[in-house]
Z-matrix of the N, CA and C atoms (Angstrom, degrees):
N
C 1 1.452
C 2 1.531 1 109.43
N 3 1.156 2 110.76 1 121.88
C 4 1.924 3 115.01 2 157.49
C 5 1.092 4 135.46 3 -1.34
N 6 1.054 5 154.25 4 132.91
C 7 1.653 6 121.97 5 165.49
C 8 2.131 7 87.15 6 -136.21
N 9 1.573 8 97.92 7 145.93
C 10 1.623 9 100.78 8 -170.05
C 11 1.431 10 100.70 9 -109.30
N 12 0.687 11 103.58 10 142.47
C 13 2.185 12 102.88 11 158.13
C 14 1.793 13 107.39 12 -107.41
N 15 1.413 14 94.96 13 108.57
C 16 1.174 15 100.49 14 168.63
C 17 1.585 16 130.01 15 -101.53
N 18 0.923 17 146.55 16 149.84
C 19 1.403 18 150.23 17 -175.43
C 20 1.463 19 124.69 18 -150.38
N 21 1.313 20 122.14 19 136.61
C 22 1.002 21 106.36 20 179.54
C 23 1.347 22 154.64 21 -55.45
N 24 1.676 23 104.47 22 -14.79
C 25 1.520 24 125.51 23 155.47
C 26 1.139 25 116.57 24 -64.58
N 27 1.776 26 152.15 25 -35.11
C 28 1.231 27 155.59 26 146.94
C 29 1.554 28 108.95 27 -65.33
N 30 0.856 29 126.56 28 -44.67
C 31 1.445 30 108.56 29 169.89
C 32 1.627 31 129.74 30 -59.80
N 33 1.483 32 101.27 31 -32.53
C 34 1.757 33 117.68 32 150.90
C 35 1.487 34 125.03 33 -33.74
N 36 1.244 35 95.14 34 -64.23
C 37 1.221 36 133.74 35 161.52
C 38 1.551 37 108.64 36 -14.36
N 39 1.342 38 89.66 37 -85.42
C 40 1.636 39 93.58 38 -171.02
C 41 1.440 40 114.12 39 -88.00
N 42 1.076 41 126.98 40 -39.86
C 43 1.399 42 109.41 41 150.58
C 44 1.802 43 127.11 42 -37.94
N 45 1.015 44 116.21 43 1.56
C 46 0.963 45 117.64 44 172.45
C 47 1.887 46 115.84 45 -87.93
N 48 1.228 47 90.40 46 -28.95
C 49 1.467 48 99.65 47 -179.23
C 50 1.743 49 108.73 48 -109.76
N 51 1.097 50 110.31 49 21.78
C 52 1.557 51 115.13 50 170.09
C 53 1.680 52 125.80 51 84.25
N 54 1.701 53 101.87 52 28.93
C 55 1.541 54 122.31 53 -163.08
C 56 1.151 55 97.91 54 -121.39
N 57 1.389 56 108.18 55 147.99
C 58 1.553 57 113.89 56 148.00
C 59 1.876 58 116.04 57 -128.59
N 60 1.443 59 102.97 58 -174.95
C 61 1.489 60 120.51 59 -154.85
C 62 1.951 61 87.10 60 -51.45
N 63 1.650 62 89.90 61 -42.32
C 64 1.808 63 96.08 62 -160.15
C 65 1.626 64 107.14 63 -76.50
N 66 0.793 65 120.68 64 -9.62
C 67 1.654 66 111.70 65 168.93
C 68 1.534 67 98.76 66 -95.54
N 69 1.061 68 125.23 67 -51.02
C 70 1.705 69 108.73 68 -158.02
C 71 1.632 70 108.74 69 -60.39
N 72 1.652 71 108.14 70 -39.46
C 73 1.588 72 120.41 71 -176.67
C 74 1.841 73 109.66 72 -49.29
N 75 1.143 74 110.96 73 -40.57
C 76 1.302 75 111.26 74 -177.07
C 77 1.448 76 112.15 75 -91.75
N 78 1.446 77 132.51 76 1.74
C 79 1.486 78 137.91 77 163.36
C 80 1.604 79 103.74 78 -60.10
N 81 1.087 80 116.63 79 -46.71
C 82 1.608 81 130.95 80 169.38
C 83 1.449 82 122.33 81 -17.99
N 84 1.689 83 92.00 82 -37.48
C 85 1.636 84 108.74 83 -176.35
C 86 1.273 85 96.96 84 -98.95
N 87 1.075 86 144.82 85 5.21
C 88 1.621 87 131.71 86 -171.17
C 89 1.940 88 112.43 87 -149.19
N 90 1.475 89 105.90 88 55.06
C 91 1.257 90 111.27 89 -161.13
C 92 1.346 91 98.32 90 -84.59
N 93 1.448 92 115.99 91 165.42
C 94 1.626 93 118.80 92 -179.61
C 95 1.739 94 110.86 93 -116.47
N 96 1.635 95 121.28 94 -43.63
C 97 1.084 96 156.00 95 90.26
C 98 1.266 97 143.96 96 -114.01
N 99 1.588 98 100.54 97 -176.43
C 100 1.570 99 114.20 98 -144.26
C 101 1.729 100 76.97 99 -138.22
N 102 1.107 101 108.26 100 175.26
C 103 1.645 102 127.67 101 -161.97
C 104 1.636 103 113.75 102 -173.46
N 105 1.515 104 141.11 103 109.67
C 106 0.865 105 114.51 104 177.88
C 107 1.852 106 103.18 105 -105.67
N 108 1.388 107 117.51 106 128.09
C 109 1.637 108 139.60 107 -159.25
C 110 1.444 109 98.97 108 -67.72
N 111 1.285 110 138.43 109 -179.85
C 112 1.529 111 157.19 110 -137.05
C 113 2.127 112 82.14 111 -120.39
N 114 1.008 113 107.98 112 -12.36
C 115 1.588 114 93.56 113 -164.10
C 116 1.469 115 92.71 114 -121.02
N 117 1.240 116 144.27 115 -4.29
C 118 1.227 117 149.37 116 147.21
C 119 1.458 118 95.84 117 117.68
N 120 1.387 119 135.97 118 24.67
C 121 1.346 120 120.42 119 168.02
C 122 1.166 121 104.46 120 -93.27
N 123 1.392 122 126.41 121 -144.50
C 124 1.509 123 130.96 122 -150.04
C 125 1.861 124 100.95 123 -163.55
N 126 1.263 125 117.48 124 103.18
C 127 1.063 126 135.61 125 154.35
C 128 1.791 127 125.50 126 -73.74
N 129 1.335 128 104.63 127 105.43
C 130 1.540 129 101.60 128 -172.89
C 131 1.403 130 110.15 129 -141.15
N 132 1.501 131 115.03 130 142.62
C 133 1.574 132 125.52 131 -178.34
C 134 1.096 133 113.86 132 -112.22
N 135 1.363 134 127.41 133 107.18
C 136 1.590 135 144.63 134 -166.06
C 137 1.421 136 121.34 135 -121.51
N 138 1.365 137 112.69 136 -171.20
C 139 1.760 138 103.07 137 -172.15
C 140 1.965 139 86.69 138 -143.05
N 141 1.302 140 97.16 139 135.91
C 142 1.851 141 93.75 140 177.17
C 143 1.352 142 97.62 141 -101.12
N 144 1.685 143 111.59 142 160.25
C 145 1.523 144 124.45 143 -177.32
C 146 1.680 145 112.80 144 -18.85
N 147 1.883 146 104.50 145 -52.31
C 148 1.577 147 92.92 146 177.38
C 149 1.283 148 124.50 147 -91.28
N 150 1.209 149 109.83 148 49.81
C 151 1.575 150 120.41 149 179.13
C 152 1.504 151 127.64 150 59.59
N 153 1.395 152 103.57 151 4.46
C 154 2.020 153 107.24 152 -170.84
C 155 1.735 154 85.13 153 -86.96
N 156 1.378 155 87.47 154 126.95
C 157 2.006 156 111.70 155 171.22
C 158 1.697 157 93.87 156 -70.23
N 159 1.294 158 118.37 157 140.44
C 160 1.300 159 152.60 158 144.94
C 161 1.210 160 125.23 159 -98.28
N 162 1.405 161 116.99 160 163.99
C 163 1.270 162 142.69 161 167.85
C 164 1.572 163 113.00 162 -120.83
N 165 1.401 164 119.70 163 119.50
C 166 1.811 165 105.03 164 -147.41
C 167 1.772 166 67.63 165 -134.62
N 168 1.569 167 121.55 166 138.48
C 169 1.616 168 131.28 167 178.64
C 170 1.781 169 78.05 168 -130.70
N 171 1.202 170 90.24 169 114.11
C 172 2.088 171 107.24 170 167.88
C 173 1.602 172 107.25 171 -147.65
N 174 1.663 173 115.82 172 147.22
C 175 1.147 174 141.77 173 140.37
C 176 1.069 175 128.44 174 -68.16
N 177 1.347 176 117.77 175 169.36
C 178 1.689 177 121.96 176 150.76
C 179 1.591 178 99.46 177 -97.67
N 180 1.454 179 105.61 178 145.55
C 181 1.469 180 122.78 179 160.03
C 182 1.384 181 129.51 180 -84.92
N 183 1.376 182 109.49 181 67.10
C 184 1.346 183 104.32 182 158.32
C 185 1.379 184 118.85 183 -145.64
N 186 1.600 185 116.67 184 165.93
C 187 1.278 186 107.42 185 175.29
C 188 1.397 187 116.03 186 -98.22
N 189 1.835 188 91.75 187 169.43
C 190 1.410 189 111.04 188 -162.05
C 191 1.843 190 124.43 189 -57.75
N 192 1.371 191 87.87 190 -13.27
C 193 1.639 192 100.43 191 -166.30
C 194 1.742 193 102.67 192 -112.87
N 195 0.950 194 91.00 193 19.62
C 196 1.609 195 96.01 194 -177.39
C 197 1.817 196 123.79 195 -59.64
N 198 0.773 197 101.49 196 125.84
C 199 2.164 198 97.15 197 -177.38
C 200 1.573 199 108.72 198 -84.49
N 201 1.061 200 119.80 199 129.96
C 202 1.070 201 129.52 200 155.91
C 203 1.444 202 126.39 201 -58.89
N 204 1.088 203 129.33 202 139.96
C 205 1.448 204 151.72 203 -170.83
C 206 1.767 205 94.42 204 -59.33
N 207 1.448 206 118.77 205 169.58
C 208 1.547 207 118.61 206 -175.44
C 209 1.911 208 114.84 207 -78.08
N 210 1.357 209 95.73 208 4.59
C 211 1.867 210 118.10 209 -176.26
C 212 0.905 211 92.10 210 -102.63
N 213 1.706 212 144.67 211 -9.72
C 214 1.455 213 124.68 212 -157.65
C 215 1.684 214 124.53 213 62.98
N 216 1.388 215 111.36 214 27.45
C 217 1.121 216 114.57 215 -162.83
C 218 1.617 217 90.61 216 -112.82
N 219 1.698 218 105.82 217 167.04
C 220 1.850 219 101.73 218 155.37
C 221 1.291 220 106.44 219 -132.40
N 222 1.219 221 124.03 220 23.65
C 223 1.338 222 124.02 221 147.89
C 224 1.521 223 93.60 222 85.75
N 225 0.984 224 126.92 223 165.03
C 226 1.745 225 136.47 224 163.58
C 227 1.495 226 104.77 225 -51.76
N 228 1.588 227 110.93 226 115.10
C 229 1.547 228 160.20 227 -179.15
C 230 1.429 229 97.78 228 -88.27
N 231 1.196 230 123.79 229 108.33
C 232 1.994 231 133.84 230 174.78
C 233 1.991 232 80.81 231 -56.82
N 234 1.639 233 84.49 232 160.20
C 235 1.261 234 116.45 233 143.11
C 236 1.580 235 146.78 234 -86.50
N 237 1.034 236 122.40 235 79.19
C 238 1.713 237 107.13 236 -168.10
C 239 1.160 238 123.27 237 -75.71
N 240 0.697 239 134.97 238 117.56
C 241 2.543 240 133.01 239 -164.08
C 242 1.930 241 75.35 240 -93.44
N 243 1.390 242 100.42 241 116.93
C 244 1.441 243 104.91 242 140.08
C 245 1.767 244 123.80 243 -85.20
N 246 1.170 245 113.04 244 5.16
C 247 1.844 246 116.67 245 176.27
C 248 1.376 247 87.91 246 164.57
N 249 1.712 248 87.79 247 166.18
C 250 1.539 249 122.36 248 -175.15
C 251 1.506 250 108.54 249 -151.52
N 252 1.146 251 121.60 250 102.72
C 253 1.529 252 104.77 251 164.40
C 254 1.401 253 101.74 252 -131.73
């Protein structure tokens, strides 16, 4: 399962363009494409539960110096949406 990082500066965000946390999270499941950008985020065009197509620009949340688990794993990485329109 997903996990999001939300904040109140990204949640601004998309409320700004007529979204919330609960529509964009479930676009996730219904992508059309995905794009990964020159700066390492993730450009993707999706459809939310009521079918309006987006444009969702998200990272992963983690840092650069991060250790891996004794599997070499890092375990489930949040999502951060820098915008949604």
């Amino acid at each position: 399962m997903r996990q999001f990082k939300w904040i109140e500066w990204n949640l601004q965000k998309i409320e700004a363009h007529g979204l919330s946390a609960e529509e964009v999270e479930p676009a996730f499941d219904h992508v059309f494409s995905l794009q990964q950008r020159r700066d390492g985020s993730f450009q993707m065009f999706a459809a939310t539960p009521a079918g309006r197509r987006i444009w969702v620009i998200w990272r992963y949340d983690r840092e650069e110096d991060e250790i891996p688990d004794i599997f070499g794993e890092l375990g489930e990485v949040p999502i951060f949406v820098i915008t949604a329109y």
